[in-house]
N, C-alpha and C positions, 0 to 999 in steps of 0.2 A: 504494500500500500504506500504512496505515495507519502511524503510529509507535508502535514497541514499548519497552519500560524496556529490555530486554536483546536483544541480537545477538548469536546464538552461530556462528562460521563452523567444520563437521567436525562430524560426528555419528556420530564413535568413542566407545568408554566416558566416556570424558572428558567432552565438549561434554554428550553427552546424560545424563549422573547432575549434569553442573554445572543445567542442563536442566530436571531432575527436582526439584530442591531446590528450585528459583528458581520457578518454576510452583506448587509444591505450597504457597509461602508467598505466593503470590497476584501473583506479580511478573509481568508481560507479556510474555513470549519467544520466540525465534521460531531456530529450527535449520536452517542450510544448507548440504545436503551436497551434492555433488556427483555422490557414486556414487547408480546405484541401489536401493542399499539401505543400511541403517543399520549399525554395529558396527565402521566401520573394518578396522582389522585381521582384525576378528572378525567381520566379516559374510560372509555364508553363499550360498549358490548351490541351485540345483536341477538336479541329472539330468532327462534326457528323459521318464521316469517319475514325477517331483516328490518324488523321495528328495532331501533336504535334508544341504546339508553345510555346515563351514567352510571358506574358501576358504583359507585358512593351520590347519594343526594349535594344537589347544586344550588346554590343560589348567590346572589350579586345583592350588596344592598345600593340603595340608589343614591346614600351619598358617596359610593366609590369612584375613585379618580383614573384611578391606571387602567381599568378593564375597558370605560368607556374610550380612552384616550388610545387605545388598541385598536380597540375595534373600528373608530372613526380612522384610525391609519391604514389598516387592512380593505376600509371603504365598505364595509358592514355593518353601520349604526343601524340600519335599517333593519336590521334583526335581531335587534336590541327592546324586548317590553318589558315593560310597567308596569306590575299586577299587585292589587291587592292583599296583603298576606293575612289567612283566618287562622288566626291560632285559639290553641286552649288546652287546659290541663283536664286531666281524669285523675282523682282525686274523690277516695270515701266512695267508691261502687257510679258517680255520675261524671257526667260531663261538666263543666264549666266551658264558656267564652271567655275569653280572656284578647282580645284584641284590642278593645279602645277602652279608656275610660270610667265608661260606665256599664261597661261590663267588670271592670274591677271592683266597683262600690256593689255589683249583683253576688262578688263572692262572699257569699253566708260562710263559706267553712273557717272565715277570718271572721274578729270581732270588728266592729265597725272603728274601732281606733286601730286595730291592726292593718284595716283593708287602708287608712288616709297613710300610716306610715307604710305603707309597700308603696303604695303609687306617688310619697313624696320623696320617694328612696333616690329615683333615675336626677332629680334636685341636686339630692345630699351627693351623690355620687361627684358632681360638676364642682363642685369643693374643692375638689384633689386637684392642684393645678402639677405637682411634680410627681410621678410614681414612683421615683424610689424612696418616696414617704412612705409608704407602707408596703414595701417589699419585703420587710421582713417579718410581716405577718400571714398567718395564713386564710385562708377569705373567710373561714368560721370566726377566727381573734379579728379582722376586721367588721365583717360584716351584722356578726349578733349586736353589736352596741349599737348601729345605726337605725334597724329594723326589730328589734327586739326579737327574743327567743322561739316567740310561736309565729312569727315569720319565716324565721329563717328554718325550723323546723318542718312546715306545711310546704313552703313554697321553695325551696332553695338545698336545703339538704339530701331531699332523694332526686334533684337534678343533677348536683355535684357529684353525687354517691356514684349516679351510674353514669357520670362522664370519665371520672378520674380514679373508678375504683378503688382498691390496696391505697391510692396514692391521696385518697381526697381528702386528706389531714395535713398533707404535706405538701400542697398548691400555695403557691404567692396569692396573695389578694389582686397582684398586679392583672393576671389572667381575668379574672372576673368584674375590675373595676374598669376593664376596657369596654369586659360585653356589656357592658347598664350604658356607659359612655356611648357606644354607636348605635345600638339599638334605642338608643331615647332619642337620637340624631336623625333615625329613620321615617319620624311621624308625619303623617301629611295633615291639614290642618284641623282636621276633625280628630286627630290623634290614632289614628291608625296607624299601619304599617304600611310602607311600598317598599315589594321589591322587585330584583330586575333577573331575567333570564335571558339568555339567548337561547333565537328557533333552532328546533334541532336538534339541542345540546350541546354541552361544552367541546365533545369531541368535534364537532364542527369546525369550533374556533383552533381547536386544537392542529388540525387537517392542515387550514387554512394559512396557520404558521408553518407547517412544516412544506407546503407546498411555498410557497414565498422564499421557506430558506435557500430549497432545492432552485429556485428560479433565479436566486442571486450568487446561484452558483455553489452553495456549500451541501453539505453531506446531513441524512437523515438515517442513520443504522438501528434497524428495527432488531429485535432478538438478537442482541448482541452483547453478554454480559460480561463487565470486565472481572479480569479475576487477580491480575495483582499488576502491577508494573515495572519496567526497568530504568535503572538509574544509571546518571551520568555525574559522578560528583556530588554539588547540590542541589543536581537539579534532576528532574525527572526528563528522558528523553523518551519514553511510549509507554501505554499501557496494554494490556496483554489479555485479550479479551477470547473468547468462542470462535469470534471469525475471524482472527489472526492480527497479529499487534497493530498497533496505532500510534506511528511517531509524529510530536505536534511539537512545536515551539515553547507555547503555554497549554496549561492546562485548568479547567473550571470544573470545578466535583460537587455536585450539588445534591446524592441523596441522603439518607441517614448518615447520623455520623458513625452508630456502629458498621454500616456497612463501609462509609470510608476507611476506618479504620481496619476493616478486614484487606478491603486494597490495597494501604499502605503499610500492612502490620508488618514485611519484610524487610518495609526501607529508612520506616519513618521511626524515630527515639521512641522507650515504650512508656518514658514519660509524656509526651507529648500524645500519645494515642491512647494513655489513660483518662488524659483531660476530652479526649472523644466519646469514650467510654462512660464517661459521669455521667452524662445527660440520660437520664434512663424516658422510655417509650412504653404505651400503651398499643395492644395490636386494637383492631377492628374487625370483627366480621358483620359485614353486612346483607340482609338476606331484603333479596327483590323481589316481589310481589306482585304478578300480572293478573287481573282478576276479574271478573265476568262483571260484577257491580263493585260500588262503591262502599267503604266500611262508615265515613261519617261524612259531614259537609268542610271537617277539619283541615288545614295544608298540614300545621305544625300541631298535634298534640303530645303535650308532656304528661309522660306515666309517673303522678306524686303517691300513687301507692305502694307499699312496701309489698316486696317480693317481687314485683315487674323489672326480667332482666334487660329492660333496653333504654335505651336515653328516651323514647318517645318513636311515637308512629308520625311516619312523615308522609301521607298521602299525595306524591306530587300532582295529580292529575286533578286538584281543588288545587292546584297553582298554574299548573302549565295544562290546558285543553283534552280531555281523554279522546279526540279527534285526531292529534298527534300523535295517538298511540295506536289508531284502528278501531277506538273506540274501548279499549281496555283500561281498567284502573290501575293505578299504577301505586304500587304503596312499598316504604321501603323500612326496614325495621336495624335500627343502628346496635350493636354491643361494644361496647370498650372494655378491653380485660387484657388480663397481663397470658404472653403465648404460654406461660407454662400451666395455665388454667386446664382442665379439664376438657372446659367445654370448645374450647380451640382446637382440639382431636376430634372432635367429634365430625360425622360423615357429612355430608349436604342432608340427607334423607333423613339422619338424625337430629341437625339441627334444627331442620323444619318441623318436626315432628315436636323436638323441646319449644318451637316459637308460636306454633298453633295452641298448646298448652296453654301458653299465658294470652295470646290473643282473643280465645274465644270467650273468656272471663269475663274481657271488656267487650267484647261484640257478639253475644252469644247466639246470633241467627247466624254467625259465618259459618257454614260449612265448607269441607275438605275439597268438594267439588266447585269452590267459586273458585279456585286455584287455576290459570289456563296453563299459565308457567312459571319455574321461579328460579331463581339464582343464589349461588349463597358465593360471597364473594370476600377476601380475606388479606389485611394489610398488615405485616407485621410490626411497623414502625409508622402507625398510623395520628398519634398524637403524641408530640414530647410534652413534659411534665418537667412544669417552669416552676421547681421547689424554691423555697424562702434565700431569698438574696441569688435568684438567678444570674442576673444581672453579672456579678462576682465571679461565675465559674464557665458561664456559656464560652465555647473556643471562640476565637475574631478569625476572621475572615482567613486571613496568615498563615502559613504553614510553614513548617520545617527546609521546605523547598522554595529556590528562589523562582521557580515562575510555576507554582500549585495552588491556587485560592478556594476556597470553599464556599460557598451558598446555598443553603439548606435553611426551610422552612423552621427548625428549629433556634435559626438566628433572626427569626421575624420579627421576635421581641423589642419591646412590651407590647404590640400586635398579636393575635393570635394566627396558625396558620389560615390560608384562604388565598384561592387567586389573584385576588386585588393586588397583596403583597407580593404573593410571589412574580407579578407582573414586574411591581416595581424593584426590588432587588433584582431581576435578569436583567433589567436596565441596567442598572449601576454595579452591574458587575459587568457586564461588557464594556463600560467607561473604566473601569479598571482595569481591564486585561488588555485593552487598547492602549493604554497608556503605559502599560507593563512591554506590550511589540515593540512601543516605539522608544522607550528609554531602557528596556533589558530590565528594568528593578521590579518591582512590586506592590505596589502603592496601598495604602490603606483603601479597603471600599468607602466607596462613597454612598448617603444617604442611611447608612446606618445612625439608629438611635441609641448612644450607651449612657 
């Protein structure tokens, strides 16, 4: 294989808008993912029919900056909507709404000074002008004193519980005082929510970038995993992948960092690849739901009763049209848990079996035949776990190698992951690696926030 100026390893938003920049300003580069197909997180799948989906639930909020600022470059704002988001929790055997307002003063299972302090909360939250004021608390030592204890109890504890599992004691506040922060930033003027989707699905957008790369001349390598690299000094000169090595000038590593650290475990100090190592990850498994009808009128509901294994049922098709699916409902069922769990062995046919268990509780007309199709799909380094004074330990962008840099959604912080960012740090890592071609050094990234 030829030698390229840039090696980009992951062909999530990140690697491939770093990707997009670098190519479009004539640089040589060359993208290799593993999976087969592009988007990371956000790459997409096909039904037996060729209905097309994400293989983890998507969405855009409508104050984000980088996705629309993409998409209007690519020349596809046009398939850019605006939909209203119906949320609500299931909580004590019923439903609640919970989308605007005054559906928050309709929640009875809060006392009526509980329900003014929850909805004065997204306020108090707008206080915090610096975050590493309470990084070193964790969001229960923040949070209970703002909301009091049967708030944080009813409405907050078993959503933490089953985001962050084993770990949900050991979260910064900073994680959760972002999400009150943007999601109170989302309301349109009646206090709703808007959000934003692209037609199609993400893998669309995703397509879209990599055909753009390939038109500016640089390389998209699908199934292609690297597996360690060779060195030249202090620098790295290829990496060594399935479909045979790859020598690049620079180099940009953008997935987990335990999996960087399996790449570099040969080359790089093993102190330096234990500070990889710290950041510990939640896997994901996600199970996709194609279904004959609809389970509620809900987009987003949160499961606040105890013993429900999922963050919440997310029925995309009360967000995005069941017309774009063939007419099928589309509902997706999230788990967070650590891969030595149990239930992360367990088969597709098993898991489904354990997810209709706790589903039909809450929907108990659903039968096993509303089923048309379903997927069970499985990330192992699906959320990092941003513990008290993250801030302090997360790796910088740097490596041990003078032309190696890192960009990995685990460095999106105090942002949580999500497209928007990872748009914006591929930016500004292609203004680094550019800068690195043209001066041979290494430059701090830019747009990071520490």
């Amino acid at each position: 294989m030829k030698k390229v100026d840039v090696v980009i390893v992951g062909g999530g938003f990140t690697g491939l808008t770093a990707a997009y920049c670098l190519a479009k300003q004539g640089v040589s580069v060359k993208v290799l993912e593993c999976d087969s197909s592009a988007g990371g997180l956000a790459g997409t799948f096909e039904f037996n029919d060729g209905v097309r989906l994400e293989k983890f639930y998507h969405h855009w909020f409508n104050n984000d900056v980088y996705v629309p600022e993409l998409v209007k470059e690519l020349g596809m704002e046009g398939d850019v909507i605006t939909l209203p988001s119906r949320t609500g929790m299931y909580y004590n055997g019923r439903m609640w709404k919970l989308s605007t307002p005054l559906d928050l003063l309709r929640f009875t299972a809060l006392s009526f000074i509980d329900r003014i302090r929850l909805g004065l909360l997204v306020f108090q939250v707008r206080r915090v002008k610096d975050w590493r004021s309470i990084e070193h608390l964790s969001i229960r030592e923040w949070l209970e004193p703002l909301c009091g204890k049967s708030v944080y109890r009813v409405v907050w504890q078993p959503l933490i519980e089953s985001k962050f599992s084993c770990f949900s004691e050991a979260v910064n506040a900073v994680w959760f005082w972002k999400k009150l922060v943007l999601r109170g930033s989302t309301r349109d003027s009646k206090g709703g929510e808007q959000l934003a989707y692209f037609k199609g699905g993400f893998g669309r957008l995703a397509d879209a970038l990599v055909g753009k790369i390939r038109e500016f001349g640089g390389e998209v390598v699908l199934g292609a995993k690297v597996l360690g690299v060779r060195t030249d000094g202090a620098a790295i000169s290829a990496v060594c992948t399935t479909a045979g090595d790859v020598e690049g000038r620079q180099f940009l590593l953008t997935p987990a960092f335990p999996i960087i650290a399996d790449i570099l475990q040969a080359a790089a100090p093993t102190d330096w690849l234990e500070t990889l190592r710290r950041v510990k990850y939640l896997g994901n498994m996600c199970l996709v739901l194609r279904l004959k009808q609809s389970l509620s009128e809900t987009y987003w509901l949160n499961v606040n009763d105890p013993g429900f294994p999922f963050v919440g049922v997310i029925e995309h098709t009360n967000f995005d049209t069941p017309e774009n699916y063939s007419g099928s409902s589309i509902a997706f069922l999230s788990r967070y848990l650590p891969v030595d769990d149990s239930v992360w062995k367990f088969s597709d046919e098993e898991y489904l079996k354990f997810a209709l268990g706790h589903l039909q509780r809450m929907f108990p007309e659903m039968r096993r035949d509303w089923i048309v199709e379903y997927k069970v799909w499985r990330s192992e380094y699906a959320q990092p776990v941003t513990e008290r004074n993250y801030s302090h330990y997360v790796p910088e962008a740097e490596t041990p190698f003078a032309n190696v840099r890192i960009a990995t959604m685990a460095q999106i912080y105090p942002e949580d992951r999500g497209t928007n960012y990872a748009i914006r740090d591929g930016r500004a890592a292609a203004v680094a690696v550019q800068l690195a071609l043209k001066s041979g050094s290494s430059p701090v990234l830019a747009g990071r926030e520490k």
